[in-house]
C-alpha positions as YAML, in Angstrom:
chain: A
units: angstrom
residues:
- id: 1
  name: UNK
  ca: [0.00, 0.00, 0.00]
- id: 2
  name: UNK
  ca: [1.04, 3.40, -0.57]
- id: 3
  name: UNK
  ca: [0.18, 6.80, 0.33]
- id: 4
  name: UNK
  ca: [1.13, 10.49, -1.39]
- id: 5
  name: UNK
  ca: [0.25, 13.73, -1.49]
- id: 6
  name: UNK
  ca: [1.56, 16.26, -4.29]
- id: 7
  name: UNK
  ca: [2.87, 19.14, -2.72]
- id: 8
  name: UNK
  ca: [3.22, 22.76, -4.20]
- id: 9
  name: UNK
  ca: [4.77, 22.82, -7.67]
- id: 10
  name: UNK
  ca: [8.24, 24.54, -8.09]
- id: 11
  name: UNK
  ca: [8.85, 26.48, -11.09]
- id: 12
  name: UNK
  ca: [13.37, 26.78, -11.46]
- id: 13
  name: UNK
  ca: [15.36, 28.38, -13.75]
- id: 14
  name: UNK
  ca: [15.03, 27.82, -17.52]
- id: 15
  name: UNK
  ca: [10.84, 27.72, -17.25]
- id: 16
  name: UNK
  ca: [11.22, 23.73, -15.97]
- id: 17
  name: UNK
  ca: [8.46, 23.44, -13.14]
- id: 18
  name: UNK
  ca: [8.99, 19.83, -10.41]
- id: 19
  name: UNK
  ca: [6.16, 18.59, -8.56]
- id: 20
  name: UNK
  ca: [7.42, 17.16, -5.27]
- id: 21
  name: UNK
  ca: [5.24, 14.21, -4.40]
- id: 22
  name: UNK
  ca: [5.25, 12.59, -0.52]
- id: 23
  name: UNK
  ca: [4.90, 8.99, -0.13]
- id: 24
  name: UNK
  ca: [4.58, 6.92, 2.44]
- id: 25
  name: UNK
  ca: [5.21, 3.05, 2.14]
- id: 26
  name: UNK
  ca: [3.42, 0.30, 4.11]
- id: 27
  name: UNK
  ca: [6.69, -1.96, 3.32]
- id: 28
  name: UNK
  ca: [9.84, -0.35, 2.68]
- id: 29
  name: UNK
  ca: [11.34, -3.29, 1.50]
- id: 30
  name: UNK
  ca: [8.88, -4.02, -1.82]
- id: 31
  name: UNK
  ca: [9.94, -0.39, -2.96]
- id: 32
  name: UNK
  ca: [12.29, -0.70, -6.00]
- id: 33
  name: UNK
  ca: [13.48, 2.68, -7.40]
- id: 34
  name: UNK
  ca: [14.30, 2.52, -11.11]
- id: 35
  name: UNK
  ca: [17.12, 5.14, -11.71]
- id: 36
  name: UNK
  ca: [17.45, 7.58, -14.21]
- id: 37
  name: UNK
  ca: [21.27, 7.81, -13.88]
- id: 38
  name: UNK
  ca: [21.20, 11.27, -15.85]
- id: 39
  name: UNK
  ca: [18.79, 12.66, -13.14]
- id: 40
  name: UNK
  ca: [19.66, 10.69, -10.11]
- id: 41
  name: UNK
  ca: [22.84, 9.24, -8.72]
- id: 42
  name: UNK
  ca: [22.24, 7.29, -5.77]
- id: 43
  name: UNK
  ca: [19.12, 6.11, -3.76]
- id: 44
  name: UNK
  ca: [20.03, 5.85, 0.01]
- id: 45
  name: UNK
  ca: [17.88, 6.51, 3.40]
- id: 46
  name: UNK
  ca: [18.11, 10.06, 5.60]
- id: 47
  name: UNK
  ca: [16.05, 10.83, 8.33]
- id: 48
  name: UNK
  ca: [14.02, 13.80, 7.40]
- id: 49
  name: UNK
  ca: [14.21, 15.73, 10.60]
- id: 50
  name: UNK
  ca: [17.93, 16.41, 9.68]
- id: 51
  name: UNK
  ca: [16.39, 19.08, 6.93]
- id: 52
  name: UNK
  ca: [15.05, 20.81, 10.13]
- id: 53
  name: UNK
  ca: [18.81, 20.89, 12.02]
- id: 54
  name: UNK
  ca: [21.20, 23.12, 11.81]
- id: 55
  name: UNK
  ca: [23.94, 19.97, 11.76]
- id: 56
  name: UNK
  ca: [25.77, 19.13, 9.08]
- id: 57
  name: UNK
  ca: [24.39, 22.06, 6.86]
- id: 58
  name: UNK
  ca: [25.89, 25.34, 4.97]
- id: 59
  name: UNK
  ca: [24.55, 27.61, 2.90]
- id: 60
  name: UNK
  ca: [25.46, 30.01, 0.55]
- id: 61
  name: UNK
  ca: [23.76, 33.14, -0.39]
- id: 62
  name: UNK
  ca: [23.18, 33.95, -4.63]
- id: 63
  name: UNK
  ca: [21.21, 36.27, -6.66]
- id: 64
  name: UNK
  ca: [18.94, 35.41, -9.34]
- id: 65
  name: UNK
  ca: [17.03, 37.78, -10.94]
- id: 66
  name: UNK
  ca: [18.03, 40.65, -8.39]
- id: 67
  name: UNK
  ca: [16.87, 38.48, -5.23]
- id: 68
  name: UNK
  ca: [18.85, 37.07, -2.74]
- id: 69
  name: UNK
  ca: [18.48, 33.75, -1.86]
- id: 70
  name: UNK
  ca: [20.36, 31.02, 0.29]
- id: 71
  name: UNK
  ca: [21.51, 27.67, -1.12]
- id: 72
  name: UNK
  ca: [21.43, 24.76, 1.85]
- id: 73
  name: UNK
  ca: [23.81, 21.82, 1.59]
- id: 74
  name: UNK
  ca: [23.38, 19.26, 3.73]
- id: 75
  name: UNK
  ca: [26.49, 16.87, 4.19]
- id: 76
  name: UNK
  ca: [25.64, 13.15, 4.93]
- id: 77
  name: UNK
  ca: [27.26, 9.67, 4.93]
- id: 78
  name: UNK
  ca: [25.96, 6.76, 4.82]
- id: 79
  name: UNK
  ca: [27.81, 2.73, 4.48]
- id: 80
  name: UNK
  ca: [31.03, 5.10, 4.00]
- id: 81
  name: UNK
  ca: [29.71, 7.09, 1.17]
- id: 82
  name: UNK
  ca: [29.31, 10.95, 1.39]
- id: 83
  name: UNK
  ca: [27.01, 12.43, -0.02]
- id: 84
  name: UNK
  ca: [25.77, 16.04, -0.38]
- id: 85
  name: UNK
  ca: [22.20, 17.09, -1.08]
- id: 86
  name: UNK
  ca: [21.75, 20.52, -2.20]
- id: 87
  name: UNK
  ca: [19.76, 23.03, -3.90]
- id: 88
  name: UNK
  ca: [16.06, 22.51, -5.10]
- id: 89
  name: UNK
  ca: [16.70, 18.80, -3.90]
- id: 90
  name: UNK
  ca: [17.35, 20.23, -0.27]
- id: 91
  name: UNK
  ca: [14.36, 23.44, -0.75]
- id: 92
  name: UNK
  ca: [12.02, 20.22, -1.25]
- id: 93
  name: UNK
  ca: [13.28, 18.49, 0.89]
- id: 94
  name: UNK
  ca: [13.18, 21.28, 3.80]
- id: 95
  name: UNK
  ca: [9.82, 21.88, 2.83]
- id: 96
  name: UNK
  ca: [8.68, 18.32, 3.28]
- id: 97
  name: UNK
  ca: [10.20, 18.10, 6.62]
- id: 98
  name: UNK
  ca: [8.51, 21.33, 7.84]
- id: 99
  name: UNK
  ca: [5.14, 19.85, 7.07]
- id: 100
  name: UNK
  ca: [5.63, 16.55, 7.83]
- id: 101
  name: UNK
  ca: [7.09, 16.99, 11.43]
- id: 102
  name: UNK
  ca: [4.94, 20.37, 11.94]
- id: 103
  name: UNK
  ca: [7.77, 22.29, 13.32]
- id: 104
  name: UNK
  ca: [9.93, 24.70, 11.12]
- id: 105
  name: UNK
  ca: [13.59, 24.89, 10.22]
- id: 106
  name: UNK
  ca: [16.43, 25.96, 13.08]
- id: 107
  name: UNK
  ca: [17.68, 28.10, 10.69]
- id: 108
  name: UNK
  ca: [16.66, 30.70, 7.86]
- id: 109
  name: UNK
  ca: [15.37, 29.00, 4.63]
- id: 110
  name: UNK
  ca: [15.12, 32.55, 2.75]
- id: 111
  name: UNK
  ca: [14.22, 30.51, -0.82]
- id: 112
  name: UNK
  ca: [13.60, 32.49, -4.29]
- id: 113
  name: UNK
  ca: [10.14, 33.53, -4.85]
- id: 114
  name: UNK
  ca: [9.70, 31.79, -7.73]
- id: 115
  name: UNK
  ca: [10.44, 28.68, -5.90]
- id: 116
  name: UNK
  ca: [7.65, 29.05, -3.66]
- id: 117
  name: UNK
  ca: [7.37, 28.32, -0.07]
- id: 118
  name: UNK
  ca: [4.88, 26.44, 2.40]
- id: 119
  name: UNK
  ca: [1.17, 27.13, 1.80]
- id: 120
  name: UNK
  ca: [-1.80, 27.07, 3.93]
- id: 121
  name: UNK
  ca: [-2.89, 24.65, 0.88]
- id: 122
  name: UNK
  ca: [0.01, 22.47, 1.45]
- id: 123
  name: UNK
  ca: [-0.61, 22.22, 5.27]
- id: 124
  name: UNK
  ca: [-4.17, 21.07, 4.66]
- id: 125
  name: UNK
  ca: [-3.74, 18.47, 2.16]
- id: 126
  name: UNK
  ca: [-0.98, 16.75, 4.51]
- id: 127
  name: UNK
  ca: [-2.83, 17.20, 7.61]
- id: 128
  name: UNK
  ca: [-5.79, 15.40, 5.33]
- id: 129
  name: UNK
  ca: [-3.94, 12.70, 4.41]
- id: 130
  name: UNK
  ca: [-2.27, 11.81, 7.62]
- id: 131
  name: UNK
  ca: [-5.76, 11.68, 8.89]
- id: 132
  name: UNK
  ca: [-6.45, 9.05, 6.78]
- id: 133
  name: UNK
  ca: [-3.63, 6.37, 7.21]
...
């Protein structure tokens, strides 16, 4: 069995738009990711409260479009592999954590407008589904 919830669509440079979706698995172990090794590089397991922690994270500030913005890294190893997720892949991944574990970040997201942020919307349809597993 598996549950999801889509949440708000972000729109990135160069007009290409990614619609995060949440699932949650009723056995981890029948889940069999097909990679797209242009888009993806490795599969492996982090707990998603460390997208809420200051730990292991760094962040640099840009401008796009005359807006300032911070990019999060987060550093993380795993079977002796290192691996660091960054960028839209940590924004999404923030984002799911917020809503998720109902708490916000220990630190200062400050994300591009374009790639939006947590809605009310967002808050409703998770709260919705976790009501219903």
């Amino acid at each position: 069995m598996f549950k999801s919830t889509i949440l708000e669509d972000t729109s990135v440079i160069y007009g290409i738009t990614i619609i995060p979706v949440v699932g949650i698995l009723s056995n981890k172990d029948a889940f069999s990711p097909v990679l797209d090794s242009a888009e993806v590089e490795a599969v492996f397991d982090v707990p998603l409260e460390m997208f809420l922690k200051n730990d292991n994270r760094r962040a640099e500030q840009r401008e796009w479009m005359g807006e300032k913005h911070l990019i999060h890294y987060f550093d993380y190893e795993v079977e002796n592999k290192k691996y660091v997720i960054w960028a839209i892949t940590a924004a999404i991944l923030i984002r799911a954590a917020t809503l998720i574990l109902q708490r916000p970040p220990a630190f200062l997201e400050q994300r591009p407008k374009i790639w939006g942020g947590i809605t009310e919307n967002d808050s409703i349809l998770l709260q919705r589904n976790n009501s219903q597993l």
